[in-house]
PDB file of N, CA, C and O in Angstrom:
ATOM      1  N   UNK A   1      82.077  66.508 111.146  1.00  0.00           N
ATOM      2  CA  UNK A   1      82.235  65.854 109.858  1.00  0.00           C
ATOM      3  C   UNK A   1      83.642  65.267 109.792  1.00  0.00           C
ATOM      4  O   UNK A   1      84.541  65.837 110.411  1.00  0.00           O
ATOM      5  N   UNK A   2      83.916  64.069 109.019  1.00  0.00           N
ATOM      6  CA  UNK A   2      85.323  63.068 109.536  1.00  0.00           C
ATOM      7  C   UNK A   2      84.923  63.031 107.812  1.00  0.00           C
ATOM      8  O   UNK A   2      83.905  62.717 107.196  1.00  0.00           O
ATOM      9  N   UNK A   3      86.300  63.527 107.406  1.00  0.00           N
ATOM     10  CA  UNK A   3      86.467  63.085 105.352  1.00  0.00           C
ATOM     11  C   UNK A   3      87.682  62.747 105.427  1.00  0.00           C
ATOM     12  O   UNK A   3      88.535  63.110 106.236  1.00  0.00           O
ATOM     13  N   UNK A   4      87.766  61.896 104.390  1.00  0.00           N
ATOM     14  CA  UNK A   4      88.818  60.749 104.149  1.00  0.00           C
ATOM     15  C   UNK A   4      89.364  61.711 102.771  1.00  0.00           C
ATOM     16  O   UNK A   4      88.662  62.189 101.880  1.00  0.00           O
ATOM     17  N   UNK A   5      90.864  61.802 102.948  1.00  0.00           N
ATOM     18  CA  UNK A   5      91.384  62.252 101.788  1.00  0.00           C
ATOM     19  C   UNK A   5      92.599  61.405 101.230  1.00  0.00           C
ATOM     20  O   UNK A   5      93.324  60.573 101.776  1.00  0.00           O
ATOM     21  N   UNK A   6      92.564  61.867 100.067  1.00  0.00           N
ATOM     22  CA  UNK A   6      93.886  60.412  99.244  1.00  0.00           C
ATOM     23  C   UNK A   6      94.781  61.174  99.717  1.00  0.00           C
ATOM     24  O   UNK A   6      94.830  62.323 100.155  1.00  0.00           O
ATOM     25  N   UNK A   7      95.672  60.101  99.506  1.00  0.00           N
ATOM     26  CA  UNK A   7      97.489  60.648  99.930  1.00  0.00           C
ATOM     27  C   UNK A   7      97.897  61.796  98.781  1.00  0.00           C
ATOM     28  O   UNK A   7      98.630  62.717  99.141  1.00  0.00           O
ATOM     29  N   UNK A   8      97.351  61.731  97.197  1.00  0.00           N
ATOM     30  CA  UNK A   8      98.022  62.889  96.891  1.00  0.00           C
ATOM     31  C   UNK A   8      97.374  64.137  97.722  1.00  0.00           C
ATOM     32  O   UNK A   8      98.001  65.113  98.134  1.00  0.00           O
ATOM     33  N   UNK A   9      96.287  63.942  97.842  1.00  0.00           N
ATOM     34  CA  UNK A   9      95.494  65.423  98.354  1.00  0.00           C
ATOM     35  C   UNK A   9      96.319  65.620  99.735  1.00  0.00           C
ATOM     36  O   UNK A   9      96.776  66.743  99.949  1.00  0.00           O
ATOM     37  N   UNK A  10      96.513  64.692 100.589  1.00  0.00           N
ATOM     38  CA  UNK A  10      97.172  65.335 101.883  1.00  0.00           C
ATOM     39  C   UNK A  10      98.603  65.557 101.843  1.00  0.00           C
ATOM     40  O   UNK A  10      99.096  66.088 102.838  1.00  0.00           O
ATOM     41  N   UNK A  11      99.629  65.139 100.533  1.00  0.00           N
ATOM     42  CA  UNK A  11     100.528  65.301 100.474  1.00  0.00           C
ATOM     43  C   UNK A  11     100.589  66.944  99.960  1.00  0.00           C
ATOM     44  O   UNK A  11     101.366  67.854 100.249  1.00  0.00           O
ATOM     45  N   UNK A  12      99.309  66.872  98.995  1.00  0.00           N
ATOM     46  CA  UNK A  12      99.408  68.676  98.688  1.00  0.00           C
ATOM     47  C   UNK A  12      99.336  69.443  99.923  1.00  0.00           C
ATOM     48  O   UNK A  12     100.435  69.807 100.343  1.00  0.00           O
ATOM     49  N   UNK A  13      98.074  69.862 100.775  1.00  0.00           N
ATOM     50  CA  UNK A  13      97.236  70.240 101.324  1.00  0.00           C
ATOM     51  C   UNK A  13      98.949  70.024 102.892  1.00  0.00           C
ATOM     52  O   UNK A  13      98.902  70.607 103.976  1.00  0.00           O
ATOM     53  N   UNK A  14      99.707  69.433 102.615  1.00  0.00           N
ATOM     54  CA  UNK A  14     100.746  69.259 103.738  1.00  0.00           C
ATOM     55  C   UNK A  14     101.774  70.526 103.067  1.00  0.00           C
ATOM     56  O   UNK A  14     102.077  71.559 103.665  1.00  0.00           O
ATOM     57  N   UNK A  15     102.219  70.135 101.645  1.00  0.00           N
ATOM     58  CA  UNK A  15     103.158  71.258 101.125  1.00  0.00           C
ATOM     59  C   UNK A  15     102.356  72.684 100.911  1.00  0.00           C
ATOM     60  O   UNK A  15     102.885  73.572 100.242  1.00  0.00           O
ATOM     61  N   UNK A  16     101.112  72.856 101.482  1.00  0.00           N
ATOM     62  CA  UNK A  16     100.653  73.865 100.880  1.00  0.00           C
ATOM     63  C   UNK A  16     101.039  75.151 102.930  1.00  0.00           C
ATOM     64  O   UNK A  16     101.441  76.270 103.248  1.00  0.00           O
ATOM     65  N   UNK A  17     100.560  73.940 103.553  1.00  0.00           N
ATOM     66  CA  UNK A  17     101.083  74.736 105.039  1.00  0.00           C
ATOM     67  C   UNK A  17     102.529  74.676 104.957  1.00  0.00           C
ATOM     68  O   UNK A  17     103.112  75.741 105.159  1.00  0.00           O
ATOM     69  N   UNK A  18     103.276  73.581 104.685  1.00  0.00           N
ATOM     70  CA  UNK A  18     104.902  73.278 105.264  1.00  0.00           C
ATOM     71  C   UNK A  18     105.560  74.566 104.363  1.00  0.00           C
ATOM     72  O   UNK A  18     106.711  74.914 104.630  1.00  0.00           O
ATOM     73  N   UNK A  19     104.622  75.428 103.038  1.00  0.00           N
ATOM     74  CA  UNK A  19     105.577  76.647 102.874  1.00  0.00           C
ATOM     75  C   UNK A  19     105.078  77.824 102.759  1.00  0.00           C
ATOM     76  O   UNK A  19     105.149  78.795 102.006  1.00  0.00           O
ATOM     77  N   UNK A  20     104.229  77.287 104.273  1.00  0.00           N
ATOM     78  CA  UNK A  20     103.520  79.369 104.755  1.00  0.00           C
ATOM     79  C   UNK A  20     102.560  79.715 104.121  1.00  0.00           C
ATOM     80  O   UNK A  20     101.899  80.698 104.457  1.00  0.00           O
ATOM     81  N   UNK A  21     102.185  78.737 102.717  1.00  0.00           N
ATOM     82  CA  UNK A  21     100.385  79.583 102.318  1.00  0.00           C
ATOM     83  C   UNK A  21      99.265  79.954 103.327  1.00  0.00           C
ATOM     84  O   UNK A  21      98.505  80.921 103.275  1.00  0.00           O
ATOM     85  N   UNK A  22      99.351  78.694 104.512  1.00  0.00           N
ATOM     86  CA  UNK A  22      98.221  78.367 105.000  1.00  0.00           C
ATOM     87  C   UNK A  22      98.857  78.002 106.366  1.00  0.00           C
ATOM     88  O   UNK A  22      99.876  77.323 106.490  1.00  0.00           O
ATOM     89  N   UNK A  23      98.069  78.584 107.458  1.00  0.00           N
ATOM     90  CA  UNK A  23      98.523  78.019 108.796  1.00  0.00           C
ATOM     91  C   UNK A  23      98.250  76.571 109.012  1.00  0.00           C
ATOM     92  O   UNK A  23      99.142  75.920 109.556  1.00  0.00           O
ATOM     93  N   UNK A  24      97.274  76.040 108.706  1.00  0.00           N
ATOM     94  CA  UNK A  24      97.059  75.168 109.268  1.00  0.00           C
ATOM     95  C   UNK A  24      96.268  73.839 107.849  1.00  0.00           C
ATOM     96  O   UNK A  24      95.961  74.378 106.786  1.00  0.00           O
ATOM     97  N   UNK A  25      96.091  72.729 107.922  1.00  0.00           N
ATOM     98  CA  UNK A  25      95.277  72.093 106.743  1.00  0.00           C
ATOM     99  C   UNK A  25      94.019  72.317 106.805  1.00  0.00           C
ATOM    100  O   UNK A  25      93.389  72.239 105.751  1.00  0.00           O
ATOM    101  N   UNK A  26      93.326  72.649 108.021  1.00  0.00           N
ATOM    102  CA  UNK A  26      92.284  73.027 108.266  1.00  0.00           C
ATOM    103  C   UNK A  26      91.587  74.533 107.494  1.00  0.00           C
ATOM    104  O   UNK A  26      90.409  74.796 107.250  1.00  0.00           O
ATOM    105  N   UNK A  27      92.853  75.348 107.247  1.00  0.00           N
ATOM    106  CA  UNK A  27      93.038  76.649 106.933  1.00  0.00           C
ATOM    107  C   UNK A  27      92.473  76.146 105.175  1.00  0.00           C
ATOM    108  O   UNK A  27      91.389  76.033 104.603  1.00  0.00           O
ATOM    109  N   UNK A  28      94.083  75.937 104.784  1.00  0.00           N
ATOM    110  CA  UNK A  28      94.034  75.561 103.183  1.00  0.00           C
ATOM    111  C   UNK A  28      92.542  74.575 102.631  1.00  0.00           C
ATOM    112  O   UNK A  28      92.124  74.615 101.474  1.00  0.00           O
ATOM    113  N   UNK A  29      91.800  73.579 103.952  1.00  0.00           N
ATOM    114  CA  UNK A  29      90.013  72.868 102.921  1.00  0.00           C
ATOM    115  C   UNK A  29      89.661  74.321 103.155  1.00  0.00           C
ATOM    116  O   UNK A  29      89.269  74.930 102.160  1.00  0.00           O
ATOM    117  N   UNK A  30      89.727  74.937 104.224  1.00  0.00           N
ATOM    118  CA  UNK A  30      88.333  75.948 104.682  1.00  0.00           C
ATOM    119  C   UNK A  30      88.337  76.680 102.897  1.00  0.00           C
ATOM    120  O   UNK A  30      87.308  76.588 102.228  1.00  0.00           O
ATOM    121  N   UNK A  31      89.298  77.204 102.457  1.00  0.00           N
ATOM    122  CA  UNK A  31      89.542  78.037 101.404  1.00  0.00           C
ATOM    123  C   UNK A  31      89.470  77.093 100.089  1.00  0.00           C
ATOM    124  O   UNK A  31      89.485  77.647  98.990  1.00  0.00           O
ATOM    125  N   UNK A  32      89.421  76.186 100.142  1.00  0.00           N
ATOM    126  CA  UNK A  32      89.141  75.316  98.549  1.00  0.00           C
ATOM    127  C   UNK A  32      87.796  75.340  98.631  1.00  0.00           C
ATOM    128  O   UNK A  32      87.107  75.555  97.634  1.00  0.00           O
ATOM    129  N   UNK A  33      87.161  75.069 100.117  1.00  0.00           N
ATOM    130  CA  UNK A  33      85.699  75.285 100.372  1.00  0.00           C
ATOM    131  C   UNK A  33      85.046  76.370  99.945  1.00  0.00           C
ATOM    132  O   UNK A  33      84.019  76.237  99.281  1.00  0.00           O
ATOM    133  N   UNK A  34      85.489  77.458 100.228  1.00  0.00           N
ATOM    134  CA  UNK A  34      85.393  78.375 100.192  1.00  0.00           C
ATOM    135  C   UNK A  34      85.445  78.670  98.046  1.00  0.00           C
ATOM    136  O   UNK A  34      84.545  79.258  97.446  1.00  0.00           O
ATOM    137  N   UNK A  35      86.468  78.188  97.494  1.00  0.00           N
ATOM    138  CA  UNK A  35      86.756  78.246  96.169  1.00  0.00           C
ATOM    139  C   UNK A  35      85.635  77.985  95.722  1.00  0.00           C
ATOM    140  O   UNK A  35      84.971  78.742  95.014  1.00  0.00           O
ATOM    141  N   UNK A  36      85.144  76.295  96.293  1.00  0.00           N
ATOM    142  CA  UNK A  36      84.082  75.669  95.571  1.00  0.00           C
ATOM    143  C   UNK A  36      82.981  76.336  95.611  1.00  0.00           C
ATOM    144  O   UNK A  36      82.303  76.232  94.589  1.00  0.00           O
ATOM    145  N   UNK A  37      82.388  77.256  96.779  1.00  0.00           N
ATOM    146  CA  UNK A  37      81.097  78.281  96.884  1.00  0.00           C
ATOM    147  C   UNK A  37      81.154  79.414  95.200  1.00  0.00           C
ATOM    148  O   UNK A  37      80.442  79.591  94.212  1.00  0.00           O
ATOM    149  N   UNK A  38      82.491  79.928  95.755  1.00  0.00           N
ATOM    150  CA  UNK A  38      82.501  80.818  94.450  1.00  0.00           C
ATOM    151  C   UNK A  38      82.485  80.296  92.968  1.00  0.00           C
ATOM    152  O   UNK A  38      82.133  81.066  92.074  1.00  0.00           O
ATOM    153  N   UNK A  39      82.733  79.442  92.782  1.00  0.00           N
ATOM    154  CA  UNK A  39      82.855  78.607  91.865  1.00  0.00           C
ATOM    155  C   UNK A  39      80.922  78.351  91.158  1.00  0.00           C
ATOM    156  O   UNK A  39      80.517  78.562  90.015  1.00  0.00           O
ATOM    157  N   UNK A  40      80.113  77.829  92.423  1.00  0.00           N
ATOM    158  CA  UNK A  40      79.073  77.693  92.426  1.00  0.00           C
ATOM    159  C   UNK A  40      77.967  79.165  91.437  1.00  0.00           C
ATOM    160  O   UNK A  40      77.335  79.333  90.394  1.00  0.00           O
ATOM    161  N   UNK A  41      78.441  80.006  92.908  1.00  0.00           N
ATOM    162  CA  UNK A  41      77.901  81.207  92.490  1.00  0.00           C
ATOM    163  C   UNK A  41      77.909  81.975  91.004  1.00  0.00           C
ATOM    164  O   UNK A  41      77.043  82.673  90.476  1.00  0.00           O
ATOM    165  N   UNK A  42      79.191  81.582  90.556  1.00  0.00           N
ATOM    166  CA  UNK A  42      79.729  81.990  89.132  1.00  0.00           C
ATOM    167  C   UNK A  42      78.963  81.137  88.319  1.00  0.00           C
ATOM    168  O   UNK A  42      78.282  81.756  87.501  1.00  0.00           O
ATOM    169  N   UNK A  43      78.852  79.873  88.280  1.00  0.00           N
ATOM    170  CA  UNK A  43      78.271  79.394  87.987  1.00  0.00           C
ATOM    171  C   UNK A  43      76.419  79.246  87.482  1.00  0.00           C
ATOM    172  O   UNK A  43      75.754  78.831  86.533  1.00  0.00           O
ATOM    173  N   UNK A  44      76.239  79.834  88.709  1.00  0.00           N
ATOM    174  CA  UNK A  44      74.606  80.470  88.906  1.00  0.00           C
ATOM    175  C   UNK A  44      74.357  81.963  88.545  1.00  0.00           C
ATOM    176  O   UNK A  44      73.396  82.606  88.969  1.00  0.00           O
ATOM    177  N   UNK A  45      75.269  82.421  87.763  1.00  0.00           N
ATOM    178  CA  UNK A  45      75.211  83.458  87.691  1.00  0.00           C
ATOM    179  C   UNK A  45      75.346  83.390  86.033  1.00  0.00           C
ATOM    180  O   UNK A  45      74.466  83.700  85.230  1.00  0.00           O
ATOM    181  N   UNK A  46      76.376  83.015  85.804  1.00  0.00           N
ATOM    182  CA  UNK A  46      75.960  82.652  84.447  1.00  0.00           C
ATOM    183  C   UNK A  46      74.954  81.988  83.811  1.00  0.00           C
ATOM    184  O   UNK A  46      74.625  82.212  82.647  1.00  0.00           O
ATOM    185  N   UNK A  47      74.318  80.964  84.718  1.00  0.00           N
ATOM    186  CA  UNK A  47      73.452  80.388  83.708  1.00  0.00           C
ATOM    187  C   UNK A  47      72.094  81.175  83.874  1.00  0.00           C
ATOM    188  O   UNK A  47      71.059  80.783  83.335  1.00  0.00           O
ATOM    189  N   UNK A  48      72.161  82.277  84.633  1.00  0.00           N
ATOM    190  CA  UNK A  48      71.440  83.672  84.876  1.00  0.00           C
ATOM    191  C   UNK A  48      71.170  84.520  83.746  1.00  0.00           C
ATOM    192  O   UNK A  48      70.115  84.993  83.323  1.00  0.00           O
ATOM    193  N   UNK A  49      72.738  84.634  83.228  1.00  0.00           N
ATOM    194  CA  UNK A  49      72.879  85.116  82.139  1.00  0.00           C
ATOM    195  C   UNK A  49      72.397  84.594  80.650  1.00  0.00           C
ATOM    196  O   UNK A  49      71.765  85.062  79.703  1.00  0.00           O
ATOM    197  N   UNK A  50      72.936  83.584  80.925  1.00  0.00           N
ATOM    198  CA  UNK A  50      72.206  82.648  79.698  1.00  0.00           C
ATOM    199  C   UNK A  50      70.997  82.965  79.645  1.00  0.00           C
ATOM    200  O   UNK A  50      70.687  83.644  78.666  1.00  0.00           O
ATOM    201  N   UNK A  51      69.629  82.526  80.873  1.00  0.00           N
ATOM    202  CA  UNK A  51      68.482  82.454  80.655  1.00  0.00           C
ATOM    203  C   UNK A  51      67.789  83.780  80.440  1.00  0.00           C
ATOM    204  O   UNK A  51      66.590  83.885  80.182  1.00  0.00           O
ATOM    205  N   UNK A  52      68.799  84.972  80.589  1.00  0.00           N
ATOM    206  CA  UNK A  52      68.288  86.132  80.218  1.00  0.00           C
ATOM    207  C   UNK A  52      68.553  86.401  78.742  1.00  0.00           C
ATOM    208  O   UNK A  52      67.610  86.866  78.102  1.00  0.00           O
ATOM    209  N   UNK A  53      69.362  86.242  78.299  1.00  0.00           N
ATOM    210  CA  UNK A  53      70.047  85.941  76.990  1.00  0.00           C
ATOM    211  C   UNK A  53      68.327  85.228  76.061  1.00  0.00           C
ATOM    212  O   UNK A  53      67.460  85.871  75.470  1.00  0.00           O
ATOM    213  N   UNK A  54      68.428  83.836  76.289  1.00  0.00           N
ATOM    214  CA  UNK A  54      67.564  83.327  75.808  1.00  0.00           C
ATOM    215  C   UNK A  54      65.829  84.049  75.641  1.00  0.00           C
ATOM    216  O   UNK A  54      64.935  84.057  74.794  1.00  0.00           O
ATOM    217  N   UNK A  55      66.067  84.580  76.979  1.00  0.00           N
ATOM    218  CA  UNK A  55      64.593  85.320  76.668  1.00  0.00           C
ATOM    219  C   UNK A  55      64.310  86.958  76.071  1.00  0.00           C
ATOM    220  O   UNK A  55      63.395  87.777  75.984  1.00  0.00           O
ATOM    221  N   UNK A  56      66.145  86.761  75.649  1.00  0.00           N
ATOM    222  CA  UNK A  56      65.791  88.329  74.908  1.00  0.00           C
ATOM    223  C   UNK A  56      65.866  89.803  75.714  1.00  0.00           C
ATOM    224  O   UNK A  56      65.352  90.888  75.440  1.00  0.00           O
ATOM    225  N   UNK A  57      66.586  89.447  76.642  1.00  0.00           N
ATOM    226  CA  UNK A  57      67.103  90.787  77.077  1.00  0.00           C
ATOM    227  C   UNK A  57      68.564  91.269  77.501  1.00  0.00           C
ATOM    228  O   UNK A  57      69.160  91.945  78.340  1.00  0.00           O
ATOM    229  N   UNK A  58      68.736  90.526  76.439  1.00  0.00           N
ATOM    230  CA  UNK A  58      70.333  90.929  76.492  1.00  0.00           C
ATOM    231  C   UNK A  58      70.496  92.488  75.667  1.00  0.00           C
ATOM    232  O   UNK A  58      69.594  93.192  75.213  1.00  0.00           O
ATOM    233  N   UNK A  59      72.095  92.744  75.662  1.00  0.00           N
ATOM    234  CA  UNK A  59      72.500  94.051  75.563  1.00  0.00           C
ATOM    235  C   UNK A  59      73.061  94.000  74.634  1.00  0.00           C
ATOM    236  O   UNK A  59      73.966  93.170  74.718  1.00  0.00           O
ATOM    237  N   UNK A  60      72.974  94.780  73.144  1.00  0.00           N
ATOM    238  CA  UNK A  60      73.785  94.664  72.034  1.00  0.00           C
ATOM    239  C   UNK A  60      75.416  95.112  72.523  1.00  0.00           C
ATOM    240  O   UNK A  60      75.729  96.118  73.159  1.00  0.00           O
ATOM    241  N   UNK A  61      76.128  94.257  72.117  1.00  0.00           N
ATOM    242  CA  UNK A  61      77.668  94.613  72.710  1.00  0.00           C
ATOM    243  C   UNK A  61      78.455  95.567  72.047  1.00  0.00           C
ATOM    244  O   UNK A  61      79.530  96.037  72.419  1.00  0.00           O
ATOM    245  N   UNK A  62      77.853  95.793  71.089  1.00  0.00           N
ATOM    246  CA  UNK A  62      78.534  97.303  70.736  1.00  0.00           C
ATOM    247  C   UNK A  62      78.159  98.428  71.458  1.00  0.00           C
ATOM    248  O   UNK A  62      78.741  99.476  71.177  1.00  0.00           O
ATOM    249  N   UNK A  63      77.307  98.438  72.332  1.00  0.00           N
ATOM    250  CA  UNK A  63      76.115  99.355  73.010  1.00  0.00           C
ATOM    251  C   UNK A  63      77.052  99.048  74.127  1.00  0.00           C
ATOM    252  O   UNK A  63      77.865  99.949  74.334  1.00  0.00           O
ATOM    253  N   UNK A  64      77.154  97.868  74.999  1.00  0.00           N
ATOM    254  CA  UNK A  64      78.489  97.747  76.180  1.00  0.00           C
ATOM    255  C   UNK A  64      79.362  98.531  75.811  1.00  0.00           C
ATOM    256  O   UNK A  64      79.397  99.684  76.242  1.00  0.00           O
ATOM    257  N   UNK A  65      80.432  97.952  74.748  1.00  0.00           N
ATOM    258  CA  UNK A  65      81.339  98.673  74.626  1.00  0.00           C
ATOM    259  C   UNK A  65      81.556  99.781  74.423  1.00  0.00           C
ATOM    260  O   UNK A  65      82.551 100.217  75.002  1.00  0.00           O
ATOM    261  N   UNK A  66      80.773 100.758  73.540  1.00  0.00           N
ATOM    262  CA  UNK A  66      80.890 102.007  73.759  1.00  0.00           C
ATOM    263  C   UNK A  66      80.900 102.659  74.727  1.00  0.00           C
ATOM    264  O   UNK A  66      81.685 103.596  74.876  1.00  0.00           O
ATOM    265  N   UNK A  67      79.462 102.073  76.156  1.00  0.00           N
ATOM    266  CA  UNK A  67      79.639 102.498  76.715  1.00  0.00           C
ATOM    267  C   UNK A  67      80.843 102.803  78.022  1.00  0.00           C
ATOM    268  O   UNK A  67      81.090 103.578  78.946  1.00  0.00           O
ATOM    269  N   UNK A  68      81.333 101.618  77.350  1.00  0.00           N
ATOM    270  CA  UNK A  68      82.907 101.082  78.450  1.00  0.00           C
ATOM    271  C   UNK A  68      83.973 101.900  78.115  1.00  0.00           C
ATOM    272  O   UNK A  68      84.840 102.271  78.906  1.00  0.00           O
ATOM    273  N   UNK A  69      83.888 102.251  76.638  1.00  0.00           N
ATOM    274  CA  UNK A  69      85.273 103.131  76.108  1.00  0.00           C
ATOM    275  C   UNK A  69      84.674 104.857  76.830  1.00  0.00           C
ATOM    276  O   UNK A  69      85.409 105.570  77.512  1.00  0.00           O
ATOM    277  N   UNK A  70      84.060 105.006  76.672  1.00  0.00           N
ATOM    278  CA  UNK A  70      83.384 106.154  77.022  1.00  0.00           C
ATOM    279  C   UNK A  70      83.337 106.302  78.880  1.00  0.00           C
ATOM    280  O   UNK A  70      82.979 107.271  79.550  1.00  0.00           O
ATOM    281  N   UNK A  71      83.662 105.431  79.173  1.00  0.00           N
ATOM    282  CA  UNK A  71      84.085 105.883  81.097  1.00  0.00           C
ATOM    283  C   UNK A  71      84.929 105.502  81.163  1.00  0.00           C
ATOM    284  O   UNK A  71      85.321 105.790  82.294  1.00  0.00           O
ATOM    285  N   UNK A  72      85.887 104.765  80.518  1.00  0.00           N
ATOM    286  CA  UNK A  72      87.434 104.874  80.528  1.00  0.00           C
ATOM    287  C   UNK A  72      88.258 106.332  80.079  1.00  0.00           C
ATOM    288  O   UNK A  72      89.346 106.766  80.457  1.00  0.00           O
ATOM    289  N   UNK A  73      87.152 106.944  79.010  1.00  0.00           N
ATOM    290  CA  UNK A  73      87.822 108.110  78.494  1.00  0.00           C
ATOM    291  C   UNK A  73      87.475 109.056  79.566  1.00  0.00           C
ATOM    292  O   UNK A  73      88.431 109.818  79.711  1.00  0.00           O
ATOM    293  N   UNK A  74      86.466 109.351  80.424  1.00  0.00           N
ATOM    294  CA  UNK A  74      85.816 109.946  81.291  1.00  0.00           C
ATOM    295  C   UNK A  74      87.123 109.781  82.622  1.00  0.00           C
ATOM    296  O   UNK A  74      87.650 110.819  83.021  1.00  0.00           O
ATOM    297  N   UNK A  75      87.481 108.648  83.123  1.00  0.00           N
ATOM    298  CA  UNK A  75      88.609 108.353  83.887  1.00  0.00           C
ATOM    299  C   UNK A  75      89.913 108.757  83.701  1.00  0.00           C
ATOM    300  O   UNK A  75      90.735 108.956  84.596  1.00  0.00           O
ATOM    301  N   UNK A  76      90.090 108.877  82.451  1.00  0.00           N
ATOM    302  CA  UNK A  76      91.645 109.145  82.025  1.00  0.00           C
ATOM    303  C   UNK A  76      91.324 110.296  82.025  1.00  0.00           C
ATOM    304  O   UNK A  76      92.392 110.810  82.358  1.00  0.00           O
ATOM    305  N   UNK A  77      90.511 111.248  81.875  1.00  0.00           N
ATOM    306  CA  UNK A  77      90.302 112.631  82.031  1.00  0.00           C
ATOM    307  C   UNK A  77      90.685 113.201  83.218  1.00  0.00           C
ATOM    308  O   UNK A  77      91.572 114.032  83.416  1.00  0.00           O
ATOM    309  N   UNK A  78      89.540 112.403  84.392  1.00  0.00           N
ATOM    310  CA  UNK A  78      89.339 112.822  85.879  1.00  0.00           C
ATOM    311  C   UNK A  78      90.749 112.623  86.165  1.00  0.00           C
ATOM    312  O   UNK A  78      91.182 113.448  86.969  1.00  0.00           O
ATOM    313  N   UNK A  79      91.678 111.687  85.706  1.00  0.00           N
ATOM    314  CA  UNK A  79      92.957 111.466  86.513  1.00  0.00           C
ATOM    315  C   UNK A  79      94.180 112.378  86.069  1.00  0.00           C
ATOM    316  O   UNK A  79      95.249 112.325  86.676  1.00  0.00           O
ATOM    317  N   UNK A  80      94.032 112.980  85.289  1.00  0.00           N
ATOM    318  CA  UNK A  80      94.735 114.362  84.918  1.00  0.00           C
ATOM    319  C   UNK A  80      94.727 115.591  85.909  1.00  0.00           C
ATOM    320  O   UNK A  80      95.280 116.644  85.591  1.00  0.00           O
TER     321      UNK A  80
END
């Protein structure tokens, strides 16, 4: 695959190796690539959420949260 990038992008993608983030430019797409997957996934995951939402099986959030304060208190215990 041969991609054409603008001068700001290779001027970044140059300062992003020239101060040690990234060995190589090859390094720094692999990982924006890489960004854009996760990005995706989050994406598909929420609208996961949504369509569960919509059909009514969501979780009353006071019912989350309790149960969240309640293994935090469980944790601060164990770590004593």
């Amino acid at each position: 695959m041969n991609i054409q990038f603008s001068s700001d992008a290779i001027q970044f993608v140059e300062g992003l190796v020239a101060s040690g983030q990234f060995e190589s430019a090859e390094a720094a797409v692999a990982a924006g690539v890489q960004l854009l997957r996760s990005q995706q996934q989050l994406r598909a995951e929420i609208q996961e959420g949504i369509d569960e939402l919509d059909a009514g099986q969501g979780i009353d959030g006071e019912v989350v949260f309790a149960e969240l304060r309640e293994r935090a208190k469980k944790a601060l215990e164990s770590a004593d």
